[in-house]
Every structure is written in structure tokens, then in C-alpha cells.
C-alpha positions in Angstrom: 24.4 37.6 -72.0 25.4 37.0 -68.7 22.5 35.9 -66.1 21.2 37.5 -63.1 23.0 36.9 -60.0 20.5 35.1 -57.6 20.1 36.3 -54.2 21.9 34.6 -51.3 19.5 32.9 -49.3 20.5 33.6 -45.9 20.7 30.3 -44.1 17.4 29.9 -42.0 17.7 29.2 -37.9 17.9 25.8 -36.7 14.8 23.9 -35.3 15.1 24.1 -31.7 15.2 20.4 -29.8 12.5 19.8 -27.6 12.7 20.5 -23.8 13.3 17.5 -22.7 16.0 16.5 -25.5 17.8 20.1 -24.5 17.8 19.6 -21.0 19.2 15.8 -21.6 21.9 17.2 -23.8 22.8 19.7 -21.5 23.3 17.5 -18.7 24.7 14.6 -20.6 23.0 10.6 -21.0 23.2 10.3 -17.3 23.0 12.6 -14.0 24.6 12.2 -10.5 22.3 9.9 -9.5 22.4 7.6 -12.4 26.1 7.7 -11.9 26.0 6.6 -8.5 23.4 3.7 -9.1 26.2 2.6 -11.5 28.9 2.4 -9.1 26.9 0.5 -6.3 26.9 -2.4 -8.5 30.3 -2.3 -8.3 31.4 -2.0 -5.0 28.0 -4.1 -3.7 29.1 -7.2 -3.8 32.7 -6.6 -1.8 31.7 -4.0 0.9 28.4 -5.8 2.2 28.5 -5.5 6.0 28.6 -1.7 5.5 25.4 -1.9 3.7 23.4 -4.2 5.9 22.3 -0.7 7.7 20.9 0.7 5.1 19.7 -2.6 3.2 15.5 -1.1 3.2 17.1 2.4 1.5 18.8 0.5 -1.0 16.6 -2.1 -1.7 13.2 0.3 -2.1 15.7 2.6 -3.8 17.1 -0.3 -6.5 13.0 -1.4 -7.1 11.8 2.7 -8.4 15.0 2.6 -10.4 14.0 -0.7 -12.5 11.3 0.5 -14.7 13.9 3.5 -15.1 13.8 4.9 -18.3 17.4 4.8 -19.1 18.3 0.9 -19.7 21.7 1.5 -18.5 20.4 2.3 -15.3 17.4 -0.2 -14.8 20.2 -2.9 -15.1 22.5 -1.4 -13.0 19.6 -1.5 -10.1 19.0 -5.3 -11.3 22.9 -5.8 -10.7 22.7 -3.9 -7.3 19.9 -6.1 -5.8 21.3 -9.2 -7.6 25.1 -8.4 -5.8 23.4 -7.7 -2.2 21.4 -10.2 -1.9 24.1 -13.0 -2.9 26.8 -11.1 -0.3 24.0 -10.8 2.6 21.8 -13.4 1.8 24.0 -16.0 0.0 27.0 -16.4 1.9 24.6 -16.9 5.3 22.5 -19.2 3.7 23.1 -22.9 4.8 24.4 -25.3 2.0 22.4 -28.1 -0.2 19.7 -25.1 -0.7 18.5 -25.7 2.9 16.5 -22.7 5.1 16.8 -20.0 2.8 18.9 -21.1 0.6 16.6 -22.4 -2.0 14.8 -19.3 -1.8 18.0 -17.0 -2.3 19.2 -19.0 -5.7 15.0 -18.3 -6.7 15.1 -14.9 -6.6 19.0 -14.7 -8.2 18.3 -16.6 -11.0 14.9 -14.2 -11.0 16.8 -11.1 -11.0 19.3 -12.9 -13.7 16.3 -13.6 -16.5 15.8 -11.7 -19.5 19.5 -9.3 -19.0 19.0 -6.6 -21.3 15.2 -5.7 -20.7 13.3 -4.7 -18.2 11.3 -6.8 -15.5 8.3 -5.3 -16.1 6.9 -2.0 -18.3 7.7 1.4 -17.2 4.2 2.6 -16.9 2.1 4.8 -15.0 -0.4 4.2 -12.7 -3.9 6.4 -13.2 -6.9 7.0 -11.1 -8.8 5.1 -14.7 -6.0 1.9 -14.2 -5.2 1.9 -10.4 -3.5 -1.4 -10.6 -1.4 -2.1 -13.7 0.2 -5.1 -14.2 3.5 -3.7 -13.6 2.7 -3.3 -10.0 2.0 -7.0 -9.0 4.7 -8.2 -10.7 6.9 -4.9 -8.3 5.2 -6.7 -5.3 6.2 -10.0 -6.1 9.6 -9.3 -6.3 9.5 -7.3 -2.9 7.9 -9.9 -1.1 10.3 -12.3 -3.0 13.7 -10.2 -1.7 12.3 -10.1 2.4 12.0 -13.9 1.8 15.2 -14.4 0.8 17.0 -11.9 3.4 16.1 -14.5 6.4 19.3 -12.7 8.1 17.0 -9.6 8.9 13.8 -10.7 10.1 12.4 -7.2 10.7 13.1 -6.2 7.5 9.3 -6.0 6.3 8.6 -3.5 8.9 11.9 -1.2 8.0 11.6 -1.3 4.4 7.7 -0.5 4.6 8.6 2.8 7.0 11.1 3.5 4.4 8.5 3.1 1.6 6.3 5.3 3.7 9.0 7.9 3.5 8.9 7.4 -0.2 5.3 7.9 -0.8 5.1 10.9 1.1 8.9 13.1 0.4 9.4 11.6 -3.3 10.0 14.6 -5.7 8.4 12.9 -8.4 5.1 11.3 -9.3 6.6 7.7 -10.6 8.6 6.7 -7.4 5.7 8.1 -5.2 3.4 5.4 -6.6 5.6 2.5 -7.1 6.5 3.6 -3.4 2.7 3.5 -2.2 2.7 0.1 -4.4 5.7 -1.6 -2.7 3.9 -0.3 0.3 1.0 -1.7 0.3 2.3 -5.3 -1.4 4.7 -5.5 2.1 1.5 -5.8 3.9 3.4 -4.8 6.7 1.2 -3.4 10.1 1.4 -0.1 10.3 1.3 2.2 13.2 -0.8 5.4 13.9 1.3 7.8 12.2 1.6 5.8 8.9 -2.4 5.8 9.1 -2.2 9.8 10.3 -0.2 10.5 7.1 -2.0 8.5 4.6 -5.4 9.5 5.6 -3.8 12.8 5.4 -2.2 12.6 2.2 -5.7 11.3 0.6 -7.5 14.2 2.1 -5.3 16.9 0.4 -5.1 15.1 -3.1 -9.1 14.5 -3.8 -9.2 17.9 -2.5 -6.6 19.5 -5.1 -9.4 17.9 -8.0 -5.9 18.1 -10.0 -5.1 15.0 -12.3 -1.9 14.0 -10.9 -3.3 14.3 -7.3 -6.1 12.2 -8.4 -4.2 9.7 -9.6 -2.1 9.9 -6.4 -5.2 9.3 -4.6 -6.0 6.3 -6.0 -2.6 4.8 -4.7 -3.5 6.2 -1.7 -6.7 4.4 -1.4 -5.1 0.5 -2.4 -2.5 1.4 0.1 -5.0 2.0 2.8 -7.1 -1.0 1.4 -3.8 -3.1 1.8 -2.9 -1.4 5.5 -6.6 -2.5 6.3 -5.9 -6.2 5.1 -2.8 -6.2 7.2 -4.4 -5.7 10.6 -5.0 -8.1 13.2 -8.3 -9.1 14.1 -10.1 -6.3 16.5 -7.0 -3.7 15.9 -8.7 -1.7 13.7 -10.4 0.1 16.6 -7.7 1.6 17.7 -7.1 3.6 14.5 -10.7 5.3 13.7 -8.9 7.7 11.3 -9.4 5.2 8.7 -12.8 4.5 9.5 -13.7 8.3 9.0 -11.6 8.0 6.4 -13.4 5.7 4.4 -16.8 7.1 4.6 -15.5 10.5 4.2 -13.7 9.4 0.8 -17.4 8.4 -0.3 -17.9 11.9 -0.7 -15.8 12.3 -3.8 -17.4 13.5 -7.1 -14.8 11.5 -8.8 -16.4 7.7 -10.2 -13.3 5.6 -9.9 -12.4 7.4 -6.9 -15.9 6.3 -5.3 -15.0 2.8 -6.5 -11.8 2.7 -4.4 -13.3 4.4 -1.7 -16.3 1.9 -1.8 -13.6 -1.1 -1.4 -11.9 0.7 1.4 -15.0 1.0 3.1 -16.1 -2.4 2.7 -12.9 -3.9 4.3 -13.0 -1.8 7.1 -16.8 -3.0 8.2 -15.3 -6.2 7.5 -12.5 -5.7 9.8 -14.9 -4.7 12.6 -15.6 -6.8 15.6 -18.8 -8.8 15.0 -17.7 -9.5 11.7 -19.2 -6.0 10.1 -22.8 -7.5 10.5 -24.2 -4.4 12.5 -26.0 -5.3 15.9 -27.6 -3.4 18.7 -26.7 -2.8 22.0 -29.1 -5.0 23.7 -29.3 -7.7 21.5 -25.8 -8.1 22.1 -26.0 -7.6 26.0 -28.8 -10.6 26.2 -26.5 -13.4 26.0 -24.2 -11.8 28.9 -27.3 -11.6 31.1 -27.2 -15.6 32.3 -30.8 -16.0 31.6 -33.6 -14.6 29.7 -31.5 -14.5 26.8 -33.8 -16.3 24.5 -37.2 -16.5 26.1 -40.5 -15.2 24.3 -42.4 -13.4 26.5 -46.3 -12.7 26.4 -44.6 -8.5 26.3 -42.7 -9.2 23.4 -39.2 -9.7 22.2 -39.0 -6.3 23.5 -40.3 -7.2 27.1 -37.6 -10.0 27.0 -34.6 -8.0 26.3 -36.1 -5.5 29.3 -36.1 -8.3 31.7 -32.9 -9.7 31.0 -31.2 -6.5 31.7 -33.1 -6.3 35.1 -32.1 -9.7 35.6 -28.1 -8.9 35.2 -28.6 -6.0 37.1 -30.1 -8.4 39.9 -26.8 -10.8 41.0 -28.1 -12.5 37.4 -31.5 -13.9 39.0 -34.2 -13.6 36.1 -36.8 -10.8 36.7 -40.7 -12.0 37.8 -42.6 -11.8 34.9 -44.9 -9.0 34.3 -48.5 -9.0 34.3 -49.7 -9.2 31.0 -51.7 -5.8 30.2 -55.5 -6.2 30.0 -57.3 -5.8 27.2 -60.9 -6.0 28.1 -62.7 -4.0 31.1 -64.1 -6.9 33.8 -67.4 -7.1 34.1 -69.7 -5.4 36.8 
């Protein structure tokens, strides 16, 4: 007896890759970008006076892209900064390790540890960890590189501008905070529009409430902490955007947020003349009054401060002193 023919099982569809695994495929291992990081390494090291021009560009652009998730391209970008700084740098550098030299063969042989791995761990700064490790050890090798390139000494200004541009026009999250990061480890003093667009920036984020704008505005506030720490003594008064920044950021609903904001304001009363200890206007005016200044008077410490001020308005002679008030009728 002959058995039953069994159905054909029709052959079920295929499960479909994940987004980002399709989109990869599609496009291939690397894009144009990835491509063109590849060949700089190459041609780096030969053609270096046409780079000098746009050495902040290519150096902020080489630090994003070496936590990059491809390893291909993180140590193409190690090779890139490793082959501009020993044409620039290298070849200008006096021999016996002298000036700069020392510090150039420092950061080479820097750049040159651990091939094959990353310099530090492609992770993401969030409003809950504002400051992973991963961004002091980017700082260090920032301030490390305008060290070493002694052949452009305004360098830390350019590259933080160029940073700037960074934080403020990158397309994604990632290179808009190790942008705000390399930012604010140049220290570098910035002008009124960089505190403008900063302040502005951190008003629309903690306004959006949104998790990624959050977290942006966490960078935002250690970048305005670090601009703060970067000023010169007395020139915070000429930007009051980030003093009205500061106390407005207070405002926020948001703990860590507060936190930040609570920092930021702290440094900016520290930064203010008199040392951020508050003082009033005529306790301050009494030792500009010649004399006076630190007499008690049978008035009061009141009465004192009174009489200096008539005494400076006087040529600087001291004031009569008043008639102490009676307190008792005379007797008939």
C-alpha cells in the first residue's frame, strides 16, 4: 500500500534584518565619509602645507571620529592625526627633543599605543553621567595636540570656534557632545557670540523636556561652566547673558539639570568682582571717602557711613559731627 503523499510545505518568508543591519548592507561596511577619512591618512603625511589651513577642521574632525564605531575608521583618524602632526609639527621641531620637540615624540608615541583598539570607549554622554571618563581622556589629547603644534600659536582659539561650529550645526547627537566636550577642555576665551549661542542653545534644549535635548543640555551647562573658568579676572561683566543664564537655568524641573546649573551659578558669583562675597553700595564707597571710613559714631554705624559720604562730597574734609539726639526733656 502505497503512503499518502505529504503536502509541500511551502517555504516560509525570510526574517527580515534589522534596520540598521539593512541600511548597512545597503550602503556597504563604509560610506563616503568613512572613505575619505581613509584616504587622508594617506596623502597626510606628503601634502602638509596644504593642510596647515584647515589644521582646527581636521583635527576636531579626526577627535569625533576616534570613538567611531567602525574600527577601520577610528584608526584611520588615529593615523591622520599621528601623520599631521609629525609633517607640521615634527619636521619644525628643533632637534635633541628641544622646544617642542619632546612634546611632539609625547603625543606620537601617544597616538601610536594600543594600535588596534580604541583610545577611549565609544560612549554616550547623559544628563544622569554628564562627564564620562571618555571625555577627560578626549580633553587630554586635545590639549596634548595644541601643545605640540607650537608652529600655530592661535590654534586654541581656531579649533575652539571650529568646535563651536560643531556643537551647534552637527547632524548627530555623538559629535555634538564630544564637540561641546573638546570645547570646553580648550578652555579657550570666548567672545559674545559663542556665549549668545550657548546660552541660546541651553534655553531651547531644557525647554524641548525631550531626553536627547536634555542630555544636550547638560553639555551645554559644563561647556558654560568651563567658558566661565576661562575668563579673565573682571571680564565676566561684560557678558551678563551668562549670569541670567545661570539663575534662569535654576528654574529647571529636571534634578541633575539643577545640579549643573547650581555649579554654573556658583562660578559665575565666583567670577564676580569682589570675589562673589556680596557688599553694599556704601559700605563699599566708605573707604573711597579719605576719612570717616572706620569711625563709630555716637549715630551709629549708620550715621558714619552718612558722614563719610558728606565728607567726599566736601573736597574730602570730614563732616562736623552731629548733635547727638536728646533723650530726656531738660528740666524747668
Amino acid at each position: 500500500m502505497r503512503a499518502p503523499a505529504r503536502a509541500a510545505r511551502r517555504p516560509g518568508p525570510a526574517a527580515a534584518p534589522p534596520p540598521a543591519e539593512s541600511a548597512r548592507a545597503r550602503r556597504g561596511a563604509l560610506g563616503r565619509p568613512e572613505v575619505a577619512l581613509c584616504l587622508l591618512a594617506e596623502v597626510a603625511y606628503e601634502h602638509d602645507e596644504p593642510f596647515r589651513a584647515h589644521l582646527p577642521l581636521l583635527l576636531h574632525a579626526m577627535l569625533v571620529a576616534l570613538d567611531a564605531r567602525e574600527p577601520l575608521v577610528a584608526g584611520h583618524a588615529r593615523a591622520v592625526l599621528a601623520h599631521l602632526l609629525h609633517a607640521l609639527a615634527g619636521r619644525r621641531a628643533p632637534p635633541g627633543g628641544a622646544g617642542g620637540g619632546g612634546q611632539v615624540a609625547r603625543t606620537l608615541r601617544h597616538l601610536a599605543a594600543g594600535r588596534g583598539r580604541r583610545l577611549w570607549a565609544a560612549e554616550d554622554a547623559s544628563l544622569a553621567r554628564p562627564r564620562p571618563p571618555s571625555a577627560a581622556a578626549l580633553g587630554a589629547l586635545a590639549n596634548e595636540l595644541v601643545g605640540a603644534a607650537l608652529f600655530e600659536p592661535d590654534l586654541r582659539e581656531r579649533w575652539a570656534a571650529e568646535a563651536l561650529r560643531w556643537a551647534l550645526e552637527a547632524a548627530g547627537p555623538r559629535a555634538a557632545a564630544r564637540s561641546l566636550q573638546a570645547l570646553g577642555a580648550l578652555r579657550a576665551a570666548g567672545g559674545a557670540d559663542a556665549a549668545a549661542a550657548l546660552t541660546a542653545a541651553l534655553a531651547a534644549c531644557l525647554a524641548c523636556g525631550a531626553p536627547a535635548a536634555l542630555d544636550h543640555a547638560g553639555q551645554l551647562l559644563l561647556a558654560l561652566q568651563a567658558m566661565v573658568d576661562g575668563m579673565p579676572a573682571g571680564r565676566l561683566a561684560l557678558f551678563p547673558q551668562l549670569v541670567l543664564a545661570a539663575l534662569a537655568a535654576l528654574c529647571t524641573p529636571y534634578v541633575m539639570a539643577f545640579r549643573l546649573a547650581l555649579e554654573l551659578a556658583a562660578k559665575v558669583r565666583a567670577r564676580c568682582p569682589g570675589g562673589g562675597r556680596p557688599r553694599r553700595g556704601k559700605v563699599a564707597a566708605e573707604p573711597a571717602c579719605g576719612a570717616g571710613a572706620g569711625a563709630r559714631r555716637p549715630g551709629g554705624r549708620r550715621d558714619a557711613g552718612r558722614a563719610g559720604l558728606r565728607g567726599a562730597g566736601a573736597g574730602g574734609a570730614p563732616a562736623p559731627p552731629a548733635r547727638p539726639a536728646q533723650t530726656q526733656a531738660p528740666a524747668r
